[in-house]
C-alpha positions as CSV (number, residue, x, y, z in Angstrom):
1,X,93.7,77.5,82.9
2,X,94.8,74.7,80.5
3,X,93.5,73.4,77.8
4,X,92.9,69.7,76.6
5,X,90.8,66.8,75.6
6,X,89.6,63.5,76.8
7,X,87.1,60.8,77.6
8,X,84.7,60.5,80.0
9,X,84.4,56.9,81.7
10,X,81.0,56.4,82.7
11,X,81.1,53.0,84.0
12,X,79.8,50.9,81.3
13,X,80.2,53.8,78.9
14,X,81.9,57.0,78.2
15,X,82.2,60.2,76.5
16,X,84.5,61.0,74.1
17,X,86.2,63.8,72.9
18,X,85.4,66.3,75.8
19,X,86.7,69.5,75.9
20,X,88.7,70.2,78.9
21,X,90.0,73.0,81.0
22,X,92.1,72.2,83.7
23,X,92.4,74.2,87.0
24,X,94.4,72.2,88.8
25,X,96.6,69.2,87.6
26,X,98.8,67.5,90.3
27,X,100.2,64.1,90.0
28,X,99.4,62.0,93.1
29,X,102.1,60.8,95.0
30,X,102.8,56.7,95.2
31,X,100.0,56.4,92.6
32,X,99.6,56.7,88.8
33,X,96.4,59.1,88.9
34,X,95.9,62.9,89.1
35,X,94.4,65.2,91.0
36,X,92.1,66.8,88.4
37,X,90.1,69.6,88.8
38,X,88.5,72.7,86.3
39,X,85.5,72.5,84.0
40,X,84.3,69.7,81.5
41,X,82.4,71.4,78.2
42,X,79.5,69.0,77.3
43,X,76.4,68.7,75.2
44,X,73.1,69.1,76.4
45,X,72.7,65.1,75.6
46,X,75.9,64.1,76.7
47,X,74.8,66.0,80.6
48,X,71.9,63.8,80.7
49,X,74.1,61.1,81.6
50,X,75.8,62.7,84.2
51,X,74.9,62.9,87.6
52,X,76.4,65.6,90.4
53,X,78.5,64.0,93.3
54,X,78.7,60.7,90.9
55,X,82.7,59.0,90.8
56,X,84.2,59.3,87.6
57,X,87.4,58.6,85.6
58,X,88.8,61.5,83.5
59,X,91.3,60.8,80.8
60,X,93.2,63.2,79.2
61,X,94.5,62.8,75.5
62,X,98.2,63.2,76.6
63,X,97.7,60.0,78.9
64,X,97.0,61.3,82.0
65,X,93.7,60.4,84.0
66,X,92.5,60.9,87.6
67,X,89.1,60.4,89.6
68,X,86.4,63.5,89.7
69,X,83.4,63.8,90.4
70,X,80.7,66.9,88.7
71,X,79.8,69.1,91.6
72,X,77.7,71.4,89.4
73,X,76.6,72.8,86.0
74,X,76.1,75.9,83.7
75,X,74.8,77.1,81.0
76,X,77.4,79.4,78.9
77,X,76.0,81.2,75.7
78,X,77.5,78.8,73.5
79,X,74.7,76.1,73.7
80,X,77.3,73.9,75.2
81,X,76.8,73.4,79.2
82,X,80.2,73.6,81.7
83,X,80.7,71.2,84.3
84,X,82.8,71.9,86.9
85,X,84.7,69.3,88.5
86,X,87.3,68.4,91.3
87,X,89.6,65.5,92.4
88,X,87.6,62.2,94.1
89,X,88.2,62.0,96.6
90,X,89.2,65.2,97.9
């Protein structure tokens, strides 16, 4: 798994500074965007304002962004909550 961080576009807002792990990381071919899958580390506040199923855009610090959507969440014993995420769409 590899490790980054980026923002969250939420439509009309975003999250920033989201700690990433990556499972999968595939450029798409003909387009600019990834395929992006693995886990998104977020705050209990900052998972209020996601929704499961929901489109969208990841952005990774080194430039790199792709469509996802939040297919589910848990609860580690850090306080902080995992989402996991694959490619939109699939």
């Amino acid at each position: 798994m590899h490790e980054s961080h980026g923002e969250l576009l939420l439509g009309g807002s975003r999250l920033h500074h989201v700690h990433v792990e990556l499972e999968q990381e595939e450029p798409l071919d003909g387009h600019a965007d990834w395929m992006l899958s693995g886990e998104l580390r977020v705050s209990e506040v900052e998972a209020r304002e996601l929704e499961l199923e929901r489109h969208y855009l990841l952005q990774l610090e080194d430039g790199r962004a792709g469509p996802i959507v939040v297919t589910r969440f848990e609860q580690p014993h850090d306080g902080t909550l995992r989402a996991a995420f694959r490619p939109h769409p699939e």
